[in-house]
N, C-alpha and C positions, 0 to 999 in steps of 0.2 A: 504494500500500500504506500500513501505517499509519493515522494517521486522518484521510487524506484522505475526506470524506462524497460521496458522489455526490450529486445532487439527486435524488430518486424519479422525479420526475414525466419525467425524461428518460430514464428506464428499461424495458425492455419489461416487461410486467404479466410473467412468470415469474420475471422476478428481484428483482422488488420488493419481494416478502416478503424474501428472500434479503438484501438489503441491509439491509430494517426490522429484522431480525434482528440484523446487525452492528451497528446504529447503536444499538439500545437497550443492548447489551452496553457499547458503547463511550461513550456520554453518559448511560445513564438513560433518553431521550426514544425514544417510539416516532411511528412518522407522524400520530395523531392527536392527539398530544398539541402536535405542530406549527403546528396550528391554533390554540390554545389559549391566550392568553395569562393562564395561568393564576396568582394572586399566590402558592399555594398548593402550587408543582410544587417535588415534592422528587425527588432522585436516588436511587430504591430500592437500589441498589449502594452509595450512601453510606450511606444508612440502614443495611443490613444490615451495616455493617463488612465485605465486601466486594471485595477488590482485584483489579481487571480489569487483568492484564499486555497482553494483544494477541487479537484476535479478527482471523481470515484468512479469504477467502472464496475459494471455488472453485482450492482446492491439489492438485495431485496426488503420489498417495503413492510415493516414491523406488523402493520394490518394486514391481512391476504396477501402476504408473500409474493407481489406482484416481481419481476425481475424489471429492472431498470438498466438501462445503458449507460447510462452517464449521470451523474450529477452534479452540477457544477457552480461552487459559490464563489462570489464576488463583491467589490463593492458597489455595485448595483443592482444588486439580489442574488436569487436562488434558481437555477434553470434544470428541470426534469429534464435530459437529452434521451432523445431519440436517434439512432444513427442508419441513414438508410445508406447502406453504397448500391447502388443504383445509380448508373449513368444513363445520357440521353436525354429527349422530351418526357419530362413528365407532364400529366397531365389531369386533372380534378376539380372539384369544387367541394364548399364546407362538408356537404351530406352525402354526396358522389363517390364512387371508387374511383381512387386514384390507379392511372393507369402509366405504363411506357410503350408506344404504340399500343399493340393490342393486350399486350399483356399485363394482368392486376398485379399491384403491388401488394404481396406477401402482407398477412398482418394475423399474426400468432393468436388464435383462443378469440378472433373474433368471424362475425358471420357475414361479414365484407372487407373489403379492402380500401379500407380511409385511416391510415396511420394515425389522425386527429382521434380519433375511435380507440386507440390502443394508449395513446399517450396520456385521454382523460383518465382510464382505467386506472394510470398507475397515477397520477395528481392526485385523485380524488381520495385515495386510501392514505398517502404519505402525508399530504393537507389534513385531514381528519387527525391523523398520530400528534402533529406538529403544534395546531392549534389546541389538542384537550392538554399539551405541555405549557401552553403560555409561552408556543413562540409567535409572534404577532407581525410574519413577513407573506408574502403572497409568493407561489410558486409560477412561474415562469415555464408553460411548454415548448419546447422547440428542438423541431427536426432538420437534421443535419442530412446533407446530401454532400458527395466530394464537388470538386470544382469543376468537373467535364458537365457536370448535367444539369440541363437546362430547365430553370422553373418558370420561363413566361405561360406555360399552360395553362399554370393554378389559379385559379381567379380568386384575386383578392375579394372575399364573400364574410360576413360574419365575424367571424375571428382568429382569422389569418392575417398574420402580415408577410410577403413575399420579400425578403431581402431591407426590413422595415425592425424598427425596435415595437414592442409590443408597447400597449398604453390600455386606458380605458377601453379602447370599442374592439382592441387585438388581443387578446391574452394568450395565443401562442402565435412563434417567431418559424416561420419555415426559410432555411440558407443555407448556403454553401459553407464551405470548413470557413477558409479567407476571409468571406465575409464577418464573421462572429464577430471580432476587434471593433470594427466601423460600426454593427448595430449596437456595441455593446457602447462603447461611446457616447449616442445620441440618447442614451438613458442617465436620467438622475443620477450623480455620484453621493456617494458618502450613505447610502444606503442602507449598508449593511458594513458592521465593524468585524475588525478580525477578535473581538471576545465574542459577536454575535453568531459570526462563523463555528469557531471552536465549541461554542454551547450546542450547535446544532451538529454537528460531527461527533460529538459524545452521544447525543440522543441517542443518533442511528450506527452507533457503535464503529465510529471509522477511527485509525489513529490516522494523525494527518501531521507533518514538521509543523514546528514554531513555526510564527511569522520572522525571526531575528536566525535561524537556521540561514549556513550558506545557499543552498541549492532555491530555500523560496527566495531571498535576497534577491539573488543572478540570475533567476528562474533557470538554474544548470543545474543538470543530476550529480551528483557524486560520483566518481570515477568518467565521466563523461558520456557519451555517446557512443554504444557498443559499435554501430555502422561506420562511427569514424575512424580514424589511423589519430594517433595521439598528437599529432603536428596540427590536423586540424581543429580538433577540438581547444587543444590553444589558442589556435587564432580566431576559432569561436567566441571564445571566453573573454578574449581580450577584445574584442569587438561588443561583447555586450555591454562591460565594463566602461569602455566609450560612449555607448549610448545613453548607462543610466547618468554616469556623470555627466554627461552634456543636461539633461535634464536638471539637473543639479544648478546650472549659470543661472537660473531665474530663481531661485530659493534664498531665503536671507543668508548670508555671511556666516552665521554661529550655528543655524541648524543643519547649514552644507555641510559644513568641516566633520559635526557630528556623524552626521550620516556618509560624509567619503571616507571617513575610519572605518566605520561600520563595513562598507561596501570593499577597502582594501584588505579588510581582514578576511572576509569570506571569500573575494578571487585569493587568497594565498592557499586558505583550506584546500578550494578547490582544484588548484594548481597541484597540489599537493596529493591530492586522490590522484588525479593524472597520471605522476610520475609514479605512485606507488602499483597502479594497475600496467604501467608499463615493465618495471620491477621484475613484477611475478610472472607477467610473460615470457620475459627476456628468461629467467630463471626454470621456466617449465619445463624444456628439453633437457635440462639437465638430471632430472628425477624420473626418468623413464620406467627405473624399475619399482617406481614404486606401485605404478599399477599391480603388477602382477605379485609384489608382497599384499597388497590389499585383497585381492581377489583369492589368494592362498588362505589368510587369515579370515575372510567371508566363509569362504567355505569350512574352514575348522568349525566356524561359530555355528554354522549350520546343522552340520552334523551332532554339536553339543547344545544346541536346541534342540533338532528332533528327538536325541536320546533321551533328554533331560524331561520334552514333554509325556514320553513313554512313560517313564518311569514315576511324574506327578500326576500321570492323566486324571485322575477325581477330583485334584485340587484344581485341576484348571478350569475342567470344567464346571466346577463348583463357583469359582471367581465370574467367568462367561456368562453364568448363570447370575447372580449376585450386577455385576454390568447394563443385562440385558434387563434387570426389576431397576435399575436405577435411568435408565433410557425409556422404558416401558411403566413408567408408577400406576397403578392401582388408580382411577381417575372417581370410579363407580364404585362397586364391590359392593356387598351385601347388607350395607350397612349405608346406603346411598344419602350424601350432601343435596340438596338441592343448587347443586354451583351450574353457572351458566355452562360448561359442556353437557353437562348431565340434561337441561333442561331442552338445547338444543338438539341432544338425539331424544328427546322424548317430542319434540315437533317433527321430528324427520319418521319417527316413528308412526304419529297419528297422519301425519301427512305420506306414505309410502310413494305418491305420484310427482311429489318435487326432488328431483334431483340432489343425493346429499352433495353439499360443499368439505371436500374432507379437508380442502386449503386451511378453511376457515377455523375447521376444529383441533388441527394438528396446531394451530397457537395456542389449544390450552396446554400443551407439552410444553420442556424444557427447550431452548434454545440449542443445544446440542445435540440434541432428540433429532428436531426437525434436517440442522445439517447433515446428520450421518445420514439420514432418509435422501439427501439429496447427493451424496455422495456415493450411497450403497446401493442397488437396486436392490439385492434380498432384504437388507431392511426395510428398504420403504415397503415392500410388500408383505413382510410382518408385519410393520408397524400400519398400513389399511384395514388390515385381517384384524389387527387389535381396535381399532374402531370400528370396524364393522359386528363384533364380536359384543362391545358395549352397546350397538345399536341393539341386538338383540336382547340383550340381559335389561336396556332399562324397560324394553316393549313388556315386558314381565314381571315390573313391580308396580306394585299400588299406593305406595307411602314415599316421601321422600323428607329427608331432616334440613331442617331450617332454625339459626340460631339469630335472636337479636340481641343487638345490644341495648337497657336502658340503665336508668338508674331510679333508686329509692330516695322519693324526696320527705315524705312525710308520712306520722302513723298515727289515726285517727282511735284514741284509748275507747272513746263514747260506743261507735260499733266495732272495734276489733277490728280492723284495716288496714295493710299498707297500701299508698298510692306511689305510680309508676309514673314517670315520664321519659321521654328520648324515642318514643312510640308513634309512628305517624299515623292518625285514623283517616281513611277516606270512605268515599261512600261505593257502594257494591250494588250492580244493581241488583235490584229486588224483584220478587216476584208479583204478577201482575194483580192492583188491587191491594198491595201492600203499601198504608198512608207512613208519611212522615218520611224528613231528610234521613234520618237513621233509624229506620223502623226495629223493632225486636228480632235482634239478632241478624242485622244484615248492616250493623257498622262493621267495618273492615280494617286491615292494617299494610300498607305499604310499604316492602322493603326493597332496598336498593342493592345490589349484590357486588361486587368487586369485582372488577374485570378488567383487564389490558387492552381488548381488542373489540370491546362491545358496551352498550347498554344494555344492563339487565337488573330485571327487577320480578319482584314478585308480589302477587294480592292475595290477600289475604281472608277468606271468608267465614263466616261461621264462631265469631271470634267471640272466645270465652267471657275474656273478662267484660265488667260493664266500666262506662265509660263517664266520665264526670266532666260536667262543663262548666267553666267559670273562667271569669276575664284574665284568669292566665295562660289560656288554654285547656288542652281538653288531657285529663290524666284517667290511667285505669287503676282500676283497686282490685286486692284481692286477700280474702280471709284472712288471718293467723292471730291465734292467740296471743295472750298479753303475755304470759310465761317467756321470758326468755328474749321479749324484745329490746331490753333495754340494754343486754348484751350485744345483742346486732347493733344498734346504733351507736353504740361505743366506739365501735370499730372504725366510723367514720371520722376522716383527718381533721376536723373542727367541728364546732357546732353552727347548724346551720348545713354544713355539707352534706350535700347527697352521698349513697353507697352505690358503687355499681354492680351490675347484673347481668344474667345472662337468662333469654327467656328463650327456650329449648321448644321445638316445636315439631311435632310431626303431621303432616299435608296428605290429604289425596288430591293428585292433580284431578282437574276438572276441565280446562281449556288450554294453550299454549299458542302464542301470535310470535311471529319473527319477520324480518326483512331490514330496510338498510331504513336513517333517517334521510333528511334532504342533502346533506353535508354528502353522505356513501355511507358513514359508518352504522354496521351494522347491530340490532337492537333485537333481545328477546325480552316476553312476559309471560309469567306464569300463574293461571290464577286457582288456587286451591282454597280446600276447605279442611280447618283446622280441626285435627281428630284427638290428640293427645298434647297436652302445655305443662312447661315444668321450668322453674324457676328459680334458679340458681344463684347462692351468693357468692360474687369473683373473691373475695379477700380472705374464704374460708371451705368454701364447695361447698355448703349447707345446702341442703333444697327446701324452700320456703314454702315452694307451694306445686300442687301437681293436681292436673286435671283430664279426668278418663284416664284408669292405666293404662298402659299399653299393652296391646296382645299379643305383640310381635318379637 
């Protein structure tokens, strides 16, 4: 990650644009300018005043594991890239398949060919992650074509800009590599800061260099440019060096000198990588035999592996085993959470005719969980089989546990009482003919569930306790003797303070609704009827109060 450069030429022709893309964001230089030893090559990101925080390639988005191309921030925002290498005419409009002559342009997982189509798919889930964080910048679409191919076809329609910075009435940018620089320009600077950058790179888990790092300074990689010969890359270096100081003659006097320090110490580093990767070159042919001691002592080790796992085979497989529960957690099991995966294969369940989303659901696994699935094929198809497996087991239960939190604000000596609050009641609808905002037994209690990747909540019906109204709001009570309460409230950390609680609860589902808000991100509800409540004190485990035992 970072700006580590890959060489092209070791790369399969699909992703080489993909790369050329990242590299020209990240240095200036695109691949044929590599060739080039040009006296004349200047850095059009420098030129344009310009500041490139971090460009990422092939990231996926934390909601619906969208795969993205590029991502690329700046101080003039945040831009979702799309990379088409596609030469020639193309040709479309906003709602249109885009085409090249006759032929549709490719567009992954959707039911036409409008890359605008693909690229809101992956905004709309990373925008959703971005914004429930409190980061408060607007995503930037736009699709990248190389320089051979011709976009007068696309009709500037809706919200497309062609060769254009986007604005109000454009919110995605469709251009050529070259062009980037010049539309990045004609956008507001000062936009986005590099703590605002680095806040948003942590989000989505990229490590990325400091901004005070040699390689983002000079926008030059460390150890240089695998495609060049070491002579050139110098004269690379020293040509950038040139440029940014020339930029430098219009800056005041005291912040230049600051910053040409700054800028002479990181060309020496990097001068420095230069010579050292030249070094271990020049030094290479001289260790010939080491290959063949390495590959001598590979195979020792091999051999002292396989024997070693003979002879541990139960332990290993015991470990493999112990691995494959900590990749695979328990999410269900017979003793079922009402947590939002649980609720959502109990909709996938009543619903058998909507397509399950397993994208969706493998977010409630661990992050490492999901990589190995994308790395292994026999995992990922264990790990389907284990969510398909849960689909079946929840289609099979009738109860499901639900825990809330409140607390114990006051004890009523007169009737033997404690009252609750931290309880949300709403109203349930009722059956038809039944008067009043909260008739007998169809006030209800709303809870909100905890989720990474969704809204989810659950309603609550049938609800035990009764409910007390007064201009503090609306509290529940529920029996317990005078014996012993003056212990319980002891407990509490002053007087006046509440105790908190935990009100334990077992559900039969009765309805379940899902699908996405207006934003994209996706939302379930679950609405049950309360069969057994048990009431719990956090600061001792006492149970205060229980209602219906359970028969389960």
């Amino acid at each position: 990650m970072g700006y580590l450069l890959a060489s092209l030429k070791s790369l399969p022709a699909s992703e080489r644009f993909e790369e050329d893309v990242r590299q020209f964001c990240l240095t200036g230089l695109q691949t044929v300018a590599l060739g080039h030893d040009s006296a004349d090559f200047q850095d059009p990101f420098v030129d344009a005043g310009v500041s490139v925080f971090f460009y990422e390639r092939n990231i996926y988005t934390p909601v619906g594991q969208k795969e993205i191309d590029g991502f690329l921030a700046t101080d003039r925002g945040f831009f979702v890239v799309e990379c088409k290498n596609i030469s020639g005419a193309v040709t479309g409009t906003l709602n249109a398949a885009w085409q090249v002559g006759r032929d549709h342009i490719q567009v992954p997982g959707s039911g036409h060919s409008n890359p605008l189509t693909q690229i809101k798919n992956r905004i709309g889930p990373l925008a959703s992650f971005l914004r429930d964080r409190k980061v408060p910048f607007f995503l930037t679409g736009m699709i990248i074509f190389p320089d051979d191919a011709n976009l007068e076809g696309l009709a500037e329609s809706g919200t497309i800009s062609i060769h254009a910075p986007a604005n109000r009435d454009h919110s995605y940018v469709v251009t050529c590599v070259s062009q980037i620089p010049e539309i990045l320009a004609k956008m507001p600077p000062g936009v986005v800061s590099a703590e605002d950058a680095a806040r948003v790179a942590k989000l989505l888990g990229l490590v990325v260099p400091d901004a005070g790092m040699p390689e983002r300074r000079l926008r030059f990689p460390v150890g240089g440019f695998e495609d060049l010969s070491v002579l050139q890359n110098e004269r690379l270096l020293e040509r950038k060096v040139a440029q940014i100081m020339e930029k430098l003659s219009v800056v005041p006097t005291e912040m230049a000198m600051a910053q040409e320090e700054a800028i002479e110490s990181a060309r020496s580093v990097l001068f420095a990588s230069l010579h050292e990767a030249r070094t271990k070159s020049s030094r290479a042919p001289k260790n010939l035999w080491l290959p063949a001691v390495a590959s001598l002592l590979l195979m020792l080790l091999m051999f002292g592996t396989i024997s070693w796992y003979f002879q541990n085979r139960k332990e290993v497989q015991l470990i493999k085993k112990q691995n494959e529960a900590e990749l695979l957690p328990e999410l269900v099991g017979k003793n079922p959470q009402a947590s939002p995966y649980a609720i959502y294969l109990l909709f996938y369940s009543h619903h058998p005719q909507i397509p399950m989303d397993k994208d969706l659901l493998s977010l409630a696994y661990p992050l490492r969980t999901r990589e190995k699935a994308n790395a292994d094929p026999a995992f990922r198809k264990k790990f389907r089989e284990r969510i398909d497996s849960d689909l079946k087991l929840v289609g099979t239960l009738s109860r499901f546990k639900v825990s809330l939190s409140a607390t114990l604000v006051r004890y009523d000596a007169h009737h033997d009482r404690f009252f609750l609050t931290g309880i949300l009641p709403v109203r349930i609808p009722s059956p038809s003919g039944s008067p009043g905002l909260f008739p007998s037994r169809q006030i209800g209690v709303a809870a909100r569930l905890e989720c990474a990747f969704c809204d989810a909540q659950v309603l609550l019906r049938d609800w035990p306790l009764p409910a007390a109204i007064s201009p503090r709001g609306i509290f529940f009570s529920f029996p317990y003797p005078q014996t012993g309460v003056s212990e319980i409230i002891g407990q509490a950390p002053c007087t006046g303070c509440g105790l908190p609680v935990h009100v334990n609860l077992w559900i039969s589902p009765q309805d379940v609704d899902a699908g996405r808000t207006s934003s994209g991100k996706p939302y379930i509800s679950l609405l049950g009827s309360v069969k057994v409540l048990s009431i719990v004190l956090d600061t001792d485990g006492r149970e205060l109060y229980r209602k219906n035992p359970p028969s389960i």
